[in-house]
N, C-alpha and C positions, 0 to 999 in steps of 0.2 A: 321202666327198666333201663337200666345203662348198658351201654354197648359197649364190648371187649374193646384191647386197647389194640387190637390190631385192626376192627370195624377203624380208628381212626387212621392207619397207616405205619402205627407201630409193631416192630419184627420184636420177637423174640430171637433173635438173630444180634442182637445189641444188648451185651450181657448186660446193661444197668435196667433196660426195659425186662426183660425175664428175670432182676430181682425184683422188679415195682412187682410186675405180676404174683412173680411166687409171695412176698409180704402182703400184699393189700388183696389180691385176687384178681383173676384174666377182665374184673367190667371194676374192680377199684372199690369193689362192696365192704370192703374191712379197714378201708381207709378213713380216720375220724375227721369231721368238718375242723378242725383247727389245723392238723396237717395239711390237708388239702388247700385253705385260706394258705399255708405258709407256704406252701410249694409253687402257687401258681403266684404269690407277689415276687420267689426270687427267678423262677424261670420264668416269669416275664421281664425283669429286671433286664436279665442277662441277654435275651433274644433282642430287646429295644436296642442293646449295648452293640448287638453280634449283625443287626439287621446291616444288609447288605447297602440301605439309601439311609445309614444314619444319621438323624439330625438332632438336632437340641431341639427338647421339646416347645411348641410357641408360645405364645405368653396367654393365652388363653388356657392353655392346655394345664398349663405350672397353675395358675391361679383353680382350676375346677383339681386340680391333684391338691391344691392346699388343705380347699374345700370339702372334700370326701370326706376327713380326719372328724369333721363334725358330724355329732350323731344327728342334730335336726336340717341336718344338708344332705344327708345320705344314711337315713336309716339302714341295721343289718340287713332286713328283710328285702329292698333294695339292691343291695350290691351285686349279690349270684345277677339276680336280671339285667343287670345293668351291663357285670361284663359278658353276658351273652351278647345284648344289642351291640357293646360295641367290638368284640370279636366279630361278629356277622354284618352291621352296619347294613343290609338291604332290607329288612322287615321293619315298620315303625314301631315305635316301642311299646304301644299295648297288646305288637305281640310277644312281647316278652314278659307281660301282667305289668306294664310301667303306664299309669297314668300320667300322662306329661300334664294335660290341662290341671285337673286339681292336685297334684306334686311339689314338690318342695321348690323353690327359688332355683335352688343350683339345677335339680333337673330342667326347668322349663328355661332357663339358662342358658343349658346344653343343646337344649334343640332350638332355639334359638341363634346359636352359633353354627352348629354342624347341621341343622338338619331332622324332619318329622323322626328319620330311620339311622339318624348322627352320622350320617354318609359324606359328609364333609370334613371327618375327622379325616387323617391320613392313620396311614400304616403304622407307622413309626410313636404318632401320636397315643391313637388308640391302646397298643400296647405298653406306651406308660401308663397309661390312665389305668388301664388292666390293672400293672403292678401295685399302684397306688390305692387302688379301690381293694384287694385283696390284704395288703398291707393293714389296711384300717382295719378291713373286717378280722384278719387274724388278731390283730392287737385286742380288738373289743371282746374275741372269744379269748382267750388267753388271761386279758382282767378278768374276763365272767368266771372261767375256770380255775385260777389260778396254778395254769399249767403253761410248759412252751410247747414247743414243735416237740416232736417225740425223736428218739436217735436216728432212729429209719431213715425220718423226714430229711433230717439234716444230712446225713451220707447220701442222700440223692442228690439235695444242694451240695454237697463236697465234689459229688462226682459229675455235676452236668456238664463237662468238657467232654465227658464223654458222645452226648448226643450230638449231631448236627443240628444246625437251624432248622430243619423242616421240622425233625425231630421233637424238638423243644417246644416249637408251633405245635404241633399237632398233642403233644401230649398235655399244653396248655387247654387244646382245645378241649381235649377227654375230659378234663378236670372240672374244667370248668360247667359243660352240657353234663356231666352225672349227677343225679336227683341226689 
């Protein structure tokens, strides 16, 4: 069951959050998986952008964001788990159902680079890699459906000036942990 979006730290007190709630619902239940892919690749876009120790992501980081874009590098089924592990980065990835040993190249890659729990990623990194791996997976539901982001979706991307960075964090984070 997903937890309200104030369980993550969001007020309805921040009118763009109590319209997500009033549209999608207080735990994000009426929210479709292609919206959701779209929302979390541009607010994480914009957080990497707004992060307070911005850097250019490393060339490790660029090369596994090129990689996602491939379906046998990073299957859909994949992705949700993926950016959980690396929003949270201290659990190894089979607890996130990621088999690194028998997994695709780019995952055993990754831990590889970063780490059993990709703890090695940084802050700044991670949350490209966020945007990038949602990014893909919107694109691949989007061909499958031939549909975009729905209007909603997009006036929340119009309006996320409105949120502060924790904000933004934290509502990626809703999005991203809802079944």
């Amino acid at each position: 069951m997903n937890k309200p979006l104030g369980y993550w730290g969001l007020s309805p007190d921040n009118p763009l959050i109590k319209d997500i709630a009033s549209e999608w619902g207080e735990c994000l239940e009426r929210l479709r998986p292609l919206d959701k892919y779209w929302l979390i690749a541009r607010l994480a876009a914009e957080a990497h952008l707004q992060s307070d120790n911005w850097t250019c992501p490393t060339e490790e980081t660029q090369e596994t964001g090129e990689r996602v874009e491939f379906i046998d590098e990073m299957p859909f089924p994949l992705m949700l788990p993926m950016m959980r592990a690396l929003f949270d980065r201290d659990k190894p990835l089979g607890f996130w159902g990621i088999d690194r040993v028998n997994s695709t190249e780019l995952i055993k890659d990754m831990v590889q680079t970063w780490g059993a729990a990709l703890e090695g990623c940084s802050d700044g990194d991670a949350c490209w890699l966020i945007g990038r791996i949602a990014h893909a997976g919107w694109q691949d539901l989007s061909l499958e459906l031939d549909e975009n982001a729905s209007d909603e979706a997009d006036e929340v991307v119009d309006r996320m000036c409105e949120l502060k960075f924790h904000e933004k964090i934290a509502l990626i984070q809703a999005l991203i942990m809802m079944d």
